[in-house]
C-alpha positions as MATLAB code, in Angstrom:
seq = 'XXXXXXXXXXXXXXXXXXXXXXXXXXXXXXXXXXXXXXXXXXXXXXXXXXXXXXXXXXXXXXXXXXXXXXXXXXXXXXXXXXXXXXXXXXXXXXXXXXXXXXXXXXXXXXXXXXXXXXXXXXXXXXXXXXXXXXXXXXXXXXXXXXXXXXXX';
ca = [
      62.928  -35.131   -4.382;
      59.263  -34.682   -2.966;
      57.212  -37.700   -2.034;
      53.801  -37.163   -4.120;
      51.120  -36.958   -1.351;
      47.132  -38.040   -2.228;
      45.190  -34.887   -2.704;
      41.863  -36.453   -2.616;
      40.858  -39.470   -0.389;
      37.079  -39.760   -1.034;
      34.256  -42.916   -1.071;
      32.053  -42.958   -4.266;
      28.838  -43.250   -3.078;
      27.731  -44.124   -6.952;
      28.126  -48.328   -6.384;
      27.877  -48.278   -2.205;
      26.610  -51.396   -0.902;
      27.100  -52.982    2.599;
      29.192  -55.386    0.189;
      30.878  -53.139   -2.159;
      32.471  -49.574   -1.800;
      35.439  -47.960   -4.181;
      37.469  -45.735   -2.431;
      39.230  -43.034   -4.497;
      43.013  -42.079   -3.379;
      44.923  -39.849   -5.778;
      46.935  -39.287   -6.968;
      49.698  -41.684   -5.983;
      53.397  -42.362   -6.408;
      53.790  -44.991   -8.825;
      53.905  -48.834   -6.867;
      52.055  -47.175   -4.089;
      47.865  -47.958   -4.927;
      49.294  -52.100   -5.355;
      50.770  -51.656   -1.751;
      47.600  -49.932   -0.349;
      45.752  -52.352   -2.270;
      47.281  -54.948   -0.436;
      46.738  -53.690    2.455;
      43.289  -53.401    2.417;
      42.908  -57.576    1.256;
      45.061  -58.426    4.489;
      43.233  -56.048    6.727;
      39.366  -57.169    5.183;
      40.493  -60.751    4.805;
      41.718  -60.772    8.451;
      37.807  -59.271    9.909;
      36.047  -62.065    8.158;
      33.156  -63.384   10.379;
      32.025  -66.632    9.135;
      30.973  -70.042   10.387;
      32.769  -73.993    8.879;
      33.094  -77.291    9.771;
      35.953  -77.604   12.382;
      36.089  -80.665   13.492;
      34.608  -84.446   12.376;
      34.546  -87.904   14.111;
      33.624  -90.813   12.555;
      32.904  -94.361   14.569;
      35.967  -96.970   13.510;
      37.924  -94.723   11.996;
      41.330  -94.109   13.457;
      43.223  -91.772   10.515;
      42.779  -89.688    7.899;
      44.075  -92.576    5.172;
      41.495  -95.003    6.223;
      38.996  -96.503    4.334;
      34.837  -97.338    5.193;
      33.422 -100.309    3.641;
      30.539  -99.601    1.866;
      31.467  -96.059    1.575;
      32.391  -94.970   -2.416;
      35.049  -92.111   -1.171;
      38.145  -92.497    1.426;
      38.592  -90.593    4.192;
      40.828  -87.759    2.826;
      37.611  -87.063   -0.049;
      35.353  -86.969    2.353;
      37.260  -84.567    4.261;
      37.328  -82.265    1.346;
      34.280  -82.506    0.260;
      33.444  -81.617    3.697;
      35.644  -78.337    3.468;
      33.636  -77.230    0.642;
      30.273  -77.179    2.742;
      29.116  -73.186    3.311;
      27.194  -73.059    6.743;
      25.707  -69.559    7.652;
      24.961  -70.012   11.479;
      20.873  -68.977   12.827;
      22.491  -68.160   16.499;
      25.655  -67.172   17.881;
      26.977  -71.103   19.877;
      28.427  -73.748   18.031;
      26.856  -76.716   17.037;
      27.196  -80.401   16.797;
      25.627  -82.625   14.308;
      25.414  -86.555   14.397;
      24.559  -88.087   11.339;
      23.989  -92.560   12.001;
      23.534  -93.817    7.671;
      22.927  -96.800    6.008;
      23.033  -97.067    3.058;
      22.356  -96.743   -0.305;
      22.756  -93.372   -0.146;
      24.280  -90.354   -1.379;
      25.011  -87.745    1.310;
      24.794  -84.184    0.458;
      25.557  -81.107    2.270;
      22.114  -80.191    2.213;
      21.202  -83.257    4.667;
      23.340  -81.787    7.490;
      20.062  -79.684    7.531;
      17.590  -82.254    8.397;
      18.989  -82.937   11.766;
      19.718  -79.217   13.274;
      18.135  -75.666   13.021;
      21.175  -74.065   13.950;
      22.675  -73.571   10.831;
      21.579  -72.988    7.012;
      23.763  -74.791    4.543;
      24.084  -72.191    1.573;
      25.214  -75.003   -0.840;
      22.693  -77.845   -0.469;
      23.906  -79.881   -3.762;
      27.220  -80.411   -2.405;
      28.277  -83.883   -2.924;
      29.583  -85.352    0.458;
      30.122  -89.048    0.258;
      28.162  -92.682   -1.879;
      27.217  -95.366    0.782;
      26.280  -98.770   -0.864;
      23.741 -101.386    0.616;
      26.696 -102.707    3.071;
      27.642  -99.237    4.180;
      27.179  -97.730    7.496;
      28.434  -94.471    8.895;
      28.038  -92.716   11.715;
      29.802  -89.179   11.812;
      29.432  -86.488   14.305;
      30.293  -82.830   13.001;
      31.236  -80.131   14.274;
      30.012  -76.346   13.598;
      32.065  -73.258   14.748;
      32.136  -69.616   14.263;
      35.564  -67.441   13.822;
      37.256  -64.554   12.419;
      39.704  -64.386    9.693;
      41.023  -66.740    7.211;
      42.244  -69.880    8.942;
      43.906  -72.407    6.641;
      42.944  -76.082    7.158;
];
């Protein structure tokens, strides 16, 4: 019994983009374009260059459970809300952003803006946290750039 070897391994140049290409392998043994396919996803998701929030501190807070008076969301939704936030980075260092709020307010992701020109936020709507007239918060975040898929 023969292994079936690809007699064609070609790009089609039809649909190229710098964000798109199809390669065309064939033919294949059956099983074998899922396991290439595979590989590809690890090996592209792996060479990812992108920039996130890595790290926040906010003044009398000491865990992750706590609560902020005045503040509409806990800790842990603010948190992720905060994961959702899409940053595309204007230079190549890492930034830090302080944020000092009083409220009323509603925080978006598109106010991180106001206070650096460092980074672009690419999803400005984003709802981050709802400060009443009692609330204050004062948050410092952190910007930083990597490679790969990194699970938080």
């Amino acid at each position: 019994m023969n292994l079936l070897m690809p007699e064609k391994v070609e790009l089609d140049e039809t649909n190229y983009s710098t964000n798109y290409g199809r390669f065309v392998v064939q033919p294949l043994e059956r099983g074998f374009g899922v396991t290439l396919g595979n590989l590809f996803r690890r090996v592209l998701l792996s060479s990812i260059q992108g920039a996130a929030i890595t790290a926040i501190r906010i003044d009398g807070v000491q865990h992750e459970f706590a609560t902020i008076p005045g503040v509409k969301e806990d800790l842990t939704h603010i948190i992720l809300n905060l994961k959702e936030v899409r940053i595309k980075l204007l230079n190549k260092r890492p930034d830090k952003v302080t944020l000092n709020l009083s409220g009323p307010c509603d925080l978006k992701a598109g106010d991180l803006e106001k206070y650096t020109t460092d980074f672009e936020v690419l999803n400005p709507d984003l709802h981050i946290a709802t400060l009443n007239e009692e609330a204050n918060l004062d948050i410092e975040i952190r910007v930083g750039k990597g490679r790969g898929y990194v699970p938080a």
